[in-house]
GULUMKOL-451906 format. One line per 8 residues: their letters; for each residue x, y, z of N, C-alpha, C, O. Coordinates in nm, 4 decimals. Layout:
<gutis>
A = X Y Z X Y Z X Y Z X Y Z  ...
</gutis>
This chain:
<gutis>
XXXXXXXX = 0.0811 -0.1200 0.0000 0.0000 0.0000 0.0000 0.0854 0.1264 0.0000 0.0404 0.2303 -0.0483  0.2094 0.1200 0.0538 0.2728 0.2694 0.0817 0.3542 0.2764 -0.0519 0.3715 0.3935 -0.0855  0.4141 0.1769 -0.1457 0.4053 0.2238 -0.2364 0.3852 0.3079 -0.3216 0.4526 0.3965 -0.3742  0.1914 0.2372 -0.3380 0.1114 0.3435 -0.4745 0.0782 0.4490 -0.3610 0.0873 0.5620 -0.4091  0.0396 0.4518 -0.2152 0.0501 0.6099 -0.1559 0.1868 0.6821 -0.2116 0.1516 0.7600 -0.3003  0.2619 0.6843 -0.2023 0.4005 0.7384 -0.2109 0.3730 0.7977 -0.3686 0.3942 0.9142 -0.4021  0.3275 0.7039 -0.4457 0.3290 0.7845 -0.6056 0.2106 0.8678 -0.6128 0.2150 0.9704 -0.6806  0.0689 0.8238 -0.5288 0.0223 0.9435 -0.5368 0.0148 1.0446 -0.4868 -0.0661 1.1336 -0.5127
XXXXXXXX = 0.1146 1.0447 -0.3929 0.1662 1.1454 -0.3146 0.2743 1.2441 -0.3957 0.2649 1.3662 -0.4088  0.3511 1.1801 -0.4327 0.4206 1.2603 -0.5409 0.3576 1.2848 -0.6759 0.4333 1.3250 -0.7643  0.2401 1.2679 -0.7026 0.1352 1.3179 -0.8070 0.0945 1.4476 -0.7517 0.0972 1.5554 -0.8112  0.0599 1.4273 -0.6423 0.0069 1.5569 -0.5481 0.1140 1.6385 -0.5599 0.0699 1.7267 -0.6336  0.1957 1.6589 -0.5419 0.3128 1.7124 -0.5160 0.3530 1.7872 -0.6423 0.3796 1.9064 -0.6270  0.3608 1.7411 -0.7525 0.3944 1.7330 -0.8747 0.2429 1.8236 -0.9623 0.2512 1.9094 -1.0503  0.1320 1.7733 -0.9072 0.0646 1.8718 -0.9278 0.0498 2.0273 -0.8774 -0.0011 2.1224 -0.9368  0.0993 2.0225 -0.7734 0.1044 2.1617 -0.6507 0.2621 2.2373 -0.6993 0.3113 2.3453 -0.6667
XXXXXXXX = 0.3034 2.1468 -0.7743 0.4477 2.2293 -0.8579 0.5612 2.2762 -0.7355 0.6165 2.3830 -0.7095  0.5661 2.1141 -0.6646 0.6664 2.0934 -0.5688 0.7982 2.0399 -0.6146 0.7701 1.9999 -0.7276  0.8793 2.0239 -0.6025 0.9773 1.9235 -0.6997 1.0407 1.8065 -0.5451 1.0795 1.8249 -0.4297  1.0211 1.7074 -0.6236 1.0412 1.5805 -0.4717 1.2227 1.5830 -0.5003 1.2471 1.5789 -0.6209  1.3040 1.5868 -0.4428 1.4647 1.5078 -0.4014 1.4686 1.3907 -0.3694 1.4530 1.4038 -0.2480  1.4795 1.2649 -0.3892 1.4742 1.1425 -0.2971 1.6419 1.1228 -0.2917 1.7262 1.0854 -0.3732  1.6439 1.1626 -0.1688 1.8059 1.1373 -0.1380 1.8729 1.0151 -0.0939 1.7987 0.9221 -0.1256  1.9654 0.9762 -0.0428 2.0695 0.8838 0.0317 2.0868 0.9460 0.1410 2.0981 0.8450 0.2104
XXXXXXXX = 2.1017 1.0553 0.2355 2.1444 1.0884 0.3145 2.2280 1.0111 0.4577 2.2388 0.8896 0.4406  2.2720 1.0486 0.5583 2.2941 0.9622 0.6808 2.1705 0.9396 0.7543 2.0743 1.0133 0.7324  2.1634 0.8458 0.8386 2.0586 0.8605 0.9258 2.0417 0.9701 1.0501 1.9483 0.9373 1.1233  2.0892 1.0562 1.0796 2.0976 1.1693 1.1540 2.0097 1.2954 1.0510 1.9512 1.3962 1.0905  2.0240 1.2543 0.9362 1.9203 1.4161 0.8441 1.8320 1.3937 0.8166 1.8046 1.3155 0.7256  1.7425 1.4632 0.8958 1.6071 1.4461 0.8327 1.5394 1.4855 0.6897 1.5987 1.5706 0.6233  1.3955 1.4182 0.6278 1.3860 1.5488 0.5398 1.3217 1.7043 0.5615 1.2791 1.7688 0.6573  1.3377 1.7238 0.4340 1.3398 1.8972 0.4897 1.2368 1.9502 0.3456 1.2431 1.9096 0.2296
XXXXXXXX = 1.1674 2.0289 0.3918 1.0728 2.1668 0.3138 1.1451 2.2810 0.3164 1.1478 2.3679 0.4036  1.2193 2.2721 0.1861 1.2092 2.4535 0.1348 1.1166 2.5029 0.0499 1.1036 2.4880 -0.0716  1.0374 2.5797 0.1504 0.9006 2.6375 0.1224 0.8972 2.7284 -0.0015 0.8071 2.7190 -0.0848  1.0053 2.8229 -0.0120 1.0177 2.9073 -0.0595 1.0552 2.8771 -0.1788 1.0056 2.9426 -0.2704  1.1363 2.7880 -0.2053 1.1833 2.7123 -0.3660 1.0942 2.6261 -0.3946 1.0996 2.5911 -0.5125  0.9602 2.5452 -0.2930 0.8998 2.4489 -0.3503 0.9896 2.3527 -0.4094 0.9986 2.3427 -0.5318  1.0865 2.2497 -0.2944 1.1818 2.1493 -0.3248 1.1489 2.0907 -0.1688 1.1457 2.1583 -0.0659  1.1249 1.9412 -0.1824 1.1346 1.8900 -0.0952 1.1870 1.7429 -0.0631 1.1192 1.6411 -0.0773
XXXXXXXX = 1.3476 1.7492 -0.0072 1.4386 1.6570 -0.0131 1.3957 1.5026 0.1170 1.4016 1.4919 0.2395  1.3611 1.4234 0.0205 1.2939 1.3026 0.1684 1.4319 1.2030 0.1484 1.4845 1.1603 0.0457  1.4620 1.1878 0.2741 1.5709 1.0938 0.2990 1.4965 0.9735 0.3609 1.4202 0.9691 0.4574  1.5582 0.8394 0.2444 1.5052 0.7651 0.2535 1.5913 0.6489 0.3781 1.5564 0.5402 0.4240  1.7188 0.7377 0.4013 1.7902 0.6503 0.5288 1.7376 0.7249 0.6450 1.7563 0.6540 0.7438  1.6756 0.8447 0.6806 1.6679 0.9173 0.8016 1.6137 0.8112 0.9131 1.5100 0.7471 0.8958  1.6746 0.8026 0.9999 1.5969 0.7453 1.1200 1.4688 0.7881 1.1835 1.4446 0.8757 1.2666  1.3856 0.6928 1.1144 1.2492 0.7252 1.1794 1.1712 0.6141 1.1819 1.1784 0.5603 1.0714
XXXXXXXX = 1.0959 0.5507 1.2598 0.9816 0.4561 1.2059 0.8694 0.4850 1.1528 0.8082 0.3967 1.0928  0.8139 0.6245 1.1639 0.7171 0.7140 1.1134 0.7323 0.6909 0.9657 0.8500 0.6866 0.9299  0.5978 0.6670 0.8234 0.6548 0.5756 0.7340 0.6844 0.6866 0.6341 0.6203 0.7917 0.6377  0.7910 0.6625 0.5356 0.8022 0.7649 0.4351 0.7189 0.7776 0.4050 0.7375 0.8887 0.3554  0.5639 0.7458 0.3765 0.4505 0.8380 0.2751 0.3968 0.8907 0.3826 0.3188 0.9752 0.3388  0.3917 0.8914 0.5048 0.3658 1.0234 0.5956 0.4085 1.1066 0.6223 0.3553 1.2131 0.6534  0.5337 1.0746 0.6160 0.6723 1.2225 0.6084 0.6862 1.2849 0.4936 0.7206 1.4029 0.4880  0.6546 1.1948 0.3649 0.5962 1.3132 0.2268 0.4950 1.4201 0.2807 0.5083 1.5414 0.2969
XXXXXXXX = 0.3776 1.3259 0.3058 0.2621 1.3619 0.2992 0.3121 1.5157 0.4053 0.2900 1.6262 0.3557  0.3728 1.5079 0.5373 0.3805 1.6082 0.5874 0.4527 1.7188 0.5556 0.4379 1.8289 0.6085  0.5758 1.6759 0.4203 0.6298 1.8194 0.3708 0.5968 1.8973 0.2889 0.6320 2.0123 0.2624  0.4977 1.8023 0.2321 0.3803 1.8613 0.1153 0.3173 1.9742 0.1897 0.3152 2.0870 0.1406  0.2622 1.9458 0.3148 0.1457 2.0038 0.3763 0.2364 2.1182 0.3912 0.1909 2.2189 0.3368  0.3914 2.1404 0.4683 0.4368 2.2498 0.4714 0.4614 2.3336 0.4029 0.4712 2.4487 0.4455  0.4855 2.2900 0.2270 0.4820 2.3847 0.1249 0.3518 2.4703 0.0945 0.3493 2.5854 0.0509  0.2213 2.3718 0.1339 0.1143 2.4141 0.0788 0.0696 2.4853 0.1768 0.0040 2.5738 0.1218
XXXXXXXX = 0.0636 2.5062 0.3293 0.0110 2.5425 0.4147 0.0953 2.6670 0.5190 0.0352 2.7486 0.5889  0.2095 2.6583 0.5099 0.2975 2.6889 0.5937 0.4057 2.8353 0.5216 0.4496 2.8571 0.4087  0.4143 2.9036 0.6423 0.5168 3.0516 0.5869 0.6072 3.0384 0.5166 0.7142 3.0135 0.5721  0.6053 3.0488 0.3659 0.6717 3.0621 0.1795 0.8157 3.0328 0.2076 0.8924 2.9472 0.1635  0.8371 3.1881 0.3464 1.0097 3.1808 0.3728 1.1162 3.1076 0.4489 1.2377 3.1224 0.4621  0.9957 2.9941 0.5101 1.0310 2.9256 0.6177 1.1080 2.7917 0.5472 1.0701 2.7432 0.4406  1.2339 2.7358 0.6334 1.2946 2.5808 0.5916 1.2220 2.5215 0.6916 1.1923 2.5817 0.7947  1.1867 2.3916 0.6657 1.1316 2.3119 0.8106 1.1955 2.1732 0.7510 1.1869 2.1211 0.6399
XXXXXXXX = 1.2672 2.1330 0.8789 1.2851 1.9571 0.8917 1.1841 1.8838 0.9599 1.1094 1.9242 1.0491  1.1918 1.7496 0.8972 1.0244 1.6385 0.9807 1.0475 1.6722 1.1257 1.1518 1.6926 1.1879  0.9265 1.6723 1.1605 0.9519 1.6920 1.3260 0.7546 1.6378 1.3434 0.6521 1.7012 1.3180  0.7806 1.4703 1.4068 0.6610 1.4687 1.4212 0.6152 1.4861 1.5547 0.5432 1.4052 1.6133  0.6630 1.6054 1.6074 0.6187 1.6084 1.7182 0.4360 1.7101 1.7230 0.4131 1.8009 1.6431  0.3667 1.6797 1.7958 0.2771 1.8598 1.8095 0.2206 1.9391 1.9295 0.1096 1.9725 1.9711  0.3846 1.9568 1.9747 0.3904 2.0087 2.0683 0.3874 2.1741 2.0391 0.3882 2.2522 2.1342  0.3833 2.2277 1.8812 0.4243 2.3624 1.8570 0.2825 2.3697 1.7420 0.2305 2.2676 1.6971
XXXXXXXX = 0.2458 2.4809 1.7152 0.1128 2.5063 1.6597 0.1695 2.4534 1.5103 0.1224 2.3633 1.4408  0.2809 2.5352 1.4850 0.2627 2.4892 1.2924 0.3209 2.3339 1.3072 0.3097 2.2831 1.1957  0.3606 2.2683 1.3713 0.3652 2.1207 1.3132 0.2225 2.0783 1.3478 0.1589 2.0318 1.2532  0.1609 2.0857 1.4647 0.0221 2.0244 1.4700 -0.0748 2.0092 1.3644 -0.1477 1.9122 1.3439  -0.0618 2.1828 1.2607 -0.1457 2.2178 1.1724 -0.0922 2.0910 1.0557 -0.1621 2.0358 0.9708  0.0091 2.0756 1.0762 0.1173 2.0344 0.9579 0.0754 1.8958 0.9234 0.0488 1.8481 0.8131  0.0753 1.8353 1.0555 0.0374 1.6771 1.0648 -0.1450 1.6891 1.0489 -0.2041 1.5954 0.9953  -0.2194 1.8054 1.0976 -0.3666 1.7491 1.0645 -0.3425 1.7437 0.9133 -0.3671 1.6380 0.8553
XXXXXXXX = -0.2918 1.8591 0.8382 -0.2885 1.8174 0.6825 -0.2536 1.7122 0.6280 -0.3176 1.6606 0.5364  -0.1320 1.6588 0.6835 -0.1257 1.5255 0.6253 -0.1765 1.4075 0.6401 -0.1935 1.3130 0.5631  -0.2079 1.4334 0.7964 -0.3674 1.3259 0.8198 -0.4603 1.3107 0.6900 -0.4822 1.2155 0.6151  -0.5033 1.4348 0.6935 -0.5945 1.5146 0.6289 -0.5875 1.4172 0.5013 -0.6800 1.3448 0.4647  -0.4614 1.4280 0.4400 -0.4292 1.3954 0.2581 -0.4068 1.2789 0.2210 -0.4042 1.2397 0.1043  -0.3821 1.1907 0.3577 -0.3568 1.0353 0.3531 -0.4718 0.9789 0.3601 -0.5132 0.8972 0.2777  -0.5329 1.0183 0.4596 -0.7002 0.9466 0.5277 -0.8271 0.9589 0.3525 -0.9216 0.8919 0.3107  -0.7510 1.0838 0.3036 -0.8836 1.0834 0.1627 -0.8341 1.0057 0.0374 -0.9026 0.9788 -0.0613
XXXXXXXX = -0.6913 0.9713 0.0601 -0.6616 0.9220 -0.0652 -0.6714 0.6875 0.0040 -0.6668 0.5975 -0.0799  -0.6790 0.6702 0.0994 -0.6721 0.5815 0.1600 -0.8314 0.4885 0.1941 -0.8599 0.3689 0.2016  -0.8969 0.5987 0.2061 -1.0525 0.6082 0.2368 -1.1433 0.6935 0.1544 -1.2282 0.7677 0.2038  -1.1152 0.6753 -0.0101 -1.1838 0.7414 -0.0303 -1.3067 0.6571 -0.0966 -1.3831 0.7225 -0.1675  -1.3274 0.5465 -0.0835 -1.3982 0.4726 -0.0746 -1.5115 0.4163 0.0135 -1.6297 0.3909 -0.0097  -1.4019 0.4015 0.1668 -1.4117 0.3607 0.3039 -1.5137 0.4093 0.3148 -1.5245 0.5112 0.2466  -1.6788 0.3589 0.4253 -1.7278 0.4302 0.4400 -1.6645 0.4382 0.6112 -1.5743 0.3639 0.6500  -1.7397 0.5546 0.7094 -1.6300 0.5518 0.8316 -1.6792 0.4468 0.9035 -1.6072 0.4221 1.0003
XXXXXXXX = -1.7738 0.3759 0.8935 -1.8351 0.2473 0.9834 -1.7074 0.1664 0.9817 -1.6940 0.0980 1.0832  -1.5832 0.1535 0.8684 -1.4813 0.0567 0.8068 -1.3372 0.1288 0.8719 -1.2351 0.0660 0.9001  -1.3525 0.2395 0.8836 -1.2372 0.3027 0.9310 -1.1866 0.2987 1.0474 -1.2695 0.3096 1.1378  -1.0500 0.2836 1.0868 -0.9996 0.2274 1.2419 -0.8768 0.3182 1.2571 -0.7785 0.3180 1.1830  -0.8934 0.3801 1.3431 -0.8012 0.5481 1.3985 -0.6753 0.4205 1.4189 -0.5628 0.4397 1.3728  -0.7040 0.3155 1.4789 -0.5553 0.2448 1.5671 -0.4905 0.1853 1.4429 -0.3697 0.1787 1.4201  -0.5747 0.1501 1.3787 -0.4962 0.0521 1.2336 -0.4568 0.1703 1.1546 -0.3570 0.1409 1.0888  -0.4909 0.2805 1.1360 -0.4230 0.4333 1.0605 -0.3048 0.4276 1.1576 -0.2083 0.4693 1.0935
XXXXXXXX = -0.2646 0.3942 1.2882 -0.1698 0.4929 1.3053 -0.0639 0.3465 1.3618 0.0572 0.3523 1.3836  -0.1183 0.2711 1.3701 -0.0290 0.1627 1.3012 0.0546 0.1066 1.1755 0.1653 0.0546 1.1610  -0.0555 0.1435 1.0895 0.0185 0.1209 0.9776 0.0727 0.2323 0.9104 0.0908 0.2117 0.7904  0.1121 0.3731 0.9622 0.2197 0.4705 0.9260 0.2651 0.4948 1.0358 0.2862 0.6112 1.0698  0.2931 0.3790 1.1248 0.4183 0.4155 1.2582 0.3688 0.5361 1.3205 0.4495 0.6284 1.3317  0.2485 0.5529 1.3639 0.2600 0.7093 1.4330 0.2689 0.6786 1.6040 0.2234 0.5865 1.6718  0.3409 0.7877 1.6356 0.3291 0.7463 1.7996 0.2316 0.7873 1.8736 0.1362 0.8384 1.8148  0.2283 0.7778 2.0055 0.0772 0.7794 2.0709 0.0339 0.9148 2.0706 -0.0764 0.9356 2.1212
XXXXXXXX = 0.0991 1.0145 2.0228 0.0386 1.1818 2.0529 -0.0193 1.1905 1.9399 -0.0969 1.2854 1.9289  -0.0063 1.1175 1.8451 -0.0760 1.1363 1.7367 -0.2522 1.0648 1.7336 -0.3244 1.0480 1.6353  -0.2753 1.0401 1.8533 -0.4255 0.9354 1.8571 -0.4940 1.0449 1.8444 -0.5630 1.0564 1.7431  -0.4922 1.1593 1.9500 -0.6550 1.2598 1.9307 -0.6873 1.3048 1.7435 -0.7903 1.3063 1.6760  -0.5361 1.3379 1.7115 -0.5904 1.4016 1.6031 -0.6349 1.2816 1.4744 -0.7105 1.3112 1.3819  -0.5849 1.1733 1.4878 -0.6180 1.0303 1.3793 -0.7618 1.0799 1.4128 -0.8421 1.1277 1.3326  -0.7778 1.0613 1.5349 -0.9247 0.9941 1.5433 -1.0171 1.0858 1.5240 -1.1218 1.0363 1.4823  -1.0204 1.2296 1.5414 -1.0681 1.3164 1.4462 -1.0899 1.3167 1.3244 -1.1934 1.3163 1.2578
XXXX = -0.9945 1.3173 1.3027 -0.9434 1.3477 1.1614 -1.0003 1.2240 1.0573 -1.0657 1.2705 0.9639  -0.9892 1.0969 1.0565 -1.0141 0.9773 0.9741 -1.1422 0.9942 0.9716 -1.1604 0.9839 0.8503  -1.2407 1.0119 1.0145 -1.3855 0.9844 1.0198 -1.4427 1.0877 0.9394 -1.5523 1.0743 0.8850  -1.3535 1.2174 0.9279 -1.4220 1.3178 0.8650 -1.4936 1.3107 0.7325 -1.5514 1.4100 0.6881
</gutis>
């Protein structure tokens, strides 16, 4: 499944006139949104269990949502207002391309955040968010 997410994620992307990097990097660099160039470099060694088509999905959201002049590295934390906003968007862009079928009687907040590695701060907003 994370696959064909991943390509239509970079369809999205590619439509929004982002340009994707898929790097090599070390595992210490995360990827990163430059907002302002609309380039967004995903390192496919970065240490994370959080899954690469959620960490697309979330640098997308920063180009599309987030201040033009700003660089941002993944940070799935949402402890700070613009990543919170950052991650409902990519909730947001995964849950419609994933479920857009689903009706929500079928939909399961724990199996969403299982199967893109999310950690437990991420439950209030899944479970919002998926049913919408």
């Amino acid at each position: 499944m994370h696959e064909e997410l991943f390509k239509q994620l970079l369809y999205i992307a590619q439509q929004s006139d982002i340009s994707i990097k898929e790097v090599a990097g070390l595992p210490t660099d995360p990827d990163v949104a430059f907002c302002k160039q609309r380039i967004i470099n995903i390192n496919h060694n970065f240490n994370s269990n959080i899954s690469v088509a959620f960490r697309l999905a979330h640098e997308i959201s920063h180009i599309q949502f987030s201040q033009p002049s700003f660089l941002y590295t993944f940070s799935p934390y949402i402890n700070n207002k613009e990543e919170r906003i950052t991650n409902e968007h990519a909730i947001h862009m995964i849950a419609r391309l994933v479920y857009c079928d689903t009706p929500n009687e079928y939909r399961n907040w724990a199996d969403f955040m299982d199967e893109f590695n999310l950690p437990s701060w991420f439950e209030p907003l899944v479970k919002d968010i998926i049913y919408d």
